[in-house]
C-alpha positions as CSV (number, residue, x, y, z in Angstrom):
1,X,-36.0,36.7,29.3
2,X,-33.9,38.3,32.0
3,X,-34.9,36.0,34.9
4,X,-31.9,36.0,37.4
5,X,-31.6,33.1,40.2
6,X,-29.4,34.0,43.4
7,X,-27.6,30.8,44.4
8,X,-24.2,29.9,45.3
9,X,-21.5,29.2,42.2
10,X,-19.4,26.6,41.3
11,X,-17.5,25.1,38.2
12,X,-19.0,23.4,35.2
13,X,-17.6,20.3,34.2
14,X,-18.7,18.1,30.8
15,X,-21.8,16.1,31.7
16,X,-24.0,13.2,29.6
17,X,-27.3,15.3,31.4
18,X,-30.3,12.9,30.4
19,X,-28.5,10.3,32.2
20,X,-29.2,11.7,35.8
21,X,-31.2,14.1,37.4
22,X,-31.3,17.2,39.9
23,X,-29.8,17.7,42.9
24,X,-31.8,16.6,46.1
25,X,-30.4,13.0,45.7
26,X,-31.6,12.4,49.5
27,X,-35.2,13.1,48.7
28,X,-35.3,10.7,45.6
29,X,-34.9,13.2,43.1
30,X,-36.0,11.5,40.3
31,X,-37.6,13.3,37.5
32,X,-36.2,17.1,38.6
33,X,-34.0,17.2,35.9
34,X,-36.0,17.0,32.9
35,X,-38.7,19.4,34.9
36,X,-35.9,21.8,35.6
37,X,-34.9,21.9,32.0
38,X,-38.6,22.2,30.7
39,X,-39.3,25.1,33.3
40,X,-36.1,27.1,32.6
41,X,-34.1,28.0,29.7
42,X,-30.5,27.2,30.2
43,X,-31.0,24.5,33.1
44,X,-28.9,21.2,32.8
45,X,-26.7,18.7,34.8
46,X,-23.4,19.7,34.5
47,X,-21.7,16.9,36.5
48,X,-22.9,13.7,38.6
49,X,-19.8,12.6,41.3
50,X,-20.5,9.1,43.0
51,X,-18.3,7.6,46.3
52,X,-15.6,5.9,45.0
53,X,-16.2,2.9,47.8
54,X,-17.8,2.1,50.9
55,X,-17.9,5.2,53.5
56,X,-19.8,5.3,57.0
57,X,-23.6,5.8,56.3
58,X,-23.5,4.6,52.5
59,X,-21.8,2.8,49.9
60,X,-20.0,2.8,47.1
61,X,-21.8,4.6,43.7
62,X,-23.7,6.5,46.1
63,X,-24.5,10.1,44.6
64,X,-22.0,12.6,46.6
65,X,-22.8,16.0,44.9
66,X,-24.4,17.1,41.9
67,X,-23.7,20.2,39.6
68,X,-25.8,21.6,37.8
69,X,-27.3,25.2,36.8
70,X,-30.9,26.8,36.8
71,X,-30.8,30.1,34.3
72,X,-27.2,29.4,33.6
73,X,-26.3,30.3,37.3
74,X,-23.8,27.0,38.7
75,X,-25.3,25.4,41.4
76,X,-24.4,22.3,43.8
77,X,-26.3,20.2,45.1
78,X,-24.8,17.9,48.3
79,X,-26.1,14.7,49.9
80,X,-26.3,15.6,53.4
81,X,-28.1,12.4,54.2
82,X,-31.7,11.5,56.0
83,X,-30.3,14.3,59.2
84,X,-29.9,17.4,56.6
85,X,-33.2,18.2,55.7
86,X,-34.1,21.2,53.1
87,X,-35.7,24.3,55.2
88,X,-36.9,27.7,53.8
89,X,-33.1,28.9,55.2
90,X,-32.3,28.2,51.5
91,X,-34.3,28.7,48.7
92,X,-34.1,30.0,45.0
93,X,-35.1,33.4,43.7
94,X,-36.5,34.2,40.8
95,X,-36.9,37.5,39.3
96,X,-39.7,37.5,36.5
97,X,-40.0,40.2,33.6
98,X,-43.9,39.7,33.5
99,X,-46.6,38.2,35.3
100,X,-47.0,35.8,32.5
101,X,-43.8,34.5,33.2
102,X,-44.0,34.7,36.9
103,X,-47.3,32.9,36.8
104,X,-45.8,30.0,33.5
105,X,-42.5,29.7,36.3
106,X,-44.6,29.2,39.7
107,X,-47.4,26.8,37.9
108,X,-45.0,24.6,36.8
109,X,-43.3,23.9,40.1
110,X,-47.0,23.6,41.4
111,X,-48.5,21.5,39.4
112,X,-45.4,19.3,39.3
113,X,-46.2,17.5,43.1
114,X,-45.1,20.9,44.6
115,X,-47.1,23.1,47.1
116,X,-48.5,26.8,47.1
117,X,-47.4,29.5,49.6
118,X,-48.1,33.0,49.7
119,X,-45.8,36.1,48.2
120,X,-44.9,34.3,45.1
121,X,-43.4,31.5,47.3
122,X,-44.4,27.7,46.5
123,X,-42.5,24.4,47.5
124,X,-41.3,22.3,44.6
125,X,-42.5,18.3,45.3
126,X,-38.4,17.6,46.3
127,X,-39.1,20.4,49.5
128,X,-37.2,23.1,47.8
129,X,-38.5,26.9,48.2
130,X,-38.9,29.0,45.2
131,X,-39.9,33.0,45.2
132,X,-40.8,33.5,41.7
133,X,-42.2,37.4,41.4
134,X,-41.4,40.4,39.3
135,X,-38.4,42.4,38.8
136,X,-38.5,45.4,40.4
């Protein structure tokens, strides 16, 4: 498989990854973990960093940032609180081989709580866009 993802990189850092979850820790992210490690090989949690006490707006143990990668690209994933919203100004892109891969990628996210778009595009059930289509 040579699906690629286009997303920002950062460091990987040693991670117990069945213990947490994906990145959208604002929109209750529970359960976008194990579905992003189901949908795509070499997915994980890399690192989970909590606020080490009490800040304005939240608490301490609040999730901060999460690491993580999707097709072995490093990703992060930041709390921006109820006032940061996700928005199609950022989405992940996924570049297929075949259409049975494009279609095995897209259903999953779909028939996980998330939404169909047009143009390969479809809303996972966390508000995050995906374009899943073939390599040109």
């Amino acid at each position: 498989m040579n699906g690629k993802l286009n997303h920002a990189l950062n460091q990987k850092r040693d991670f117990e990854a069945e213990k947490y979850d994906l990145p959208l820790v604002q929109q209750g992210c529970t359960g976008c973990g194990p579905l992003l490690r189901a949908t795509f090989p070499n997915s994980e949690v890399t690192a989970v960093h909590k606020a080490p006490g009490d800040y304005p707006g939240g608490k301490e143990g609040d999730v901060l940032t999460v690491e993580f990668k999707v097709l072995g690209i490093p990703c992060l994933g930041l709390n921006g609180g109820p006032e940061f919203k996700h928005s199609e100004a950022f989405s992940f892109q996924i570049a297929t081989d075949n259409q049975e891969e494009t279609d095995r990628f897209w259903n999953a996210i779909v028939a996980n709580g998330g939404k169909e778009s047009q143009c390969g595009w479809c809303k996972d059930r966390w508000g995050l866009s995906w374009q899943i289509t073939r390599a040109l």
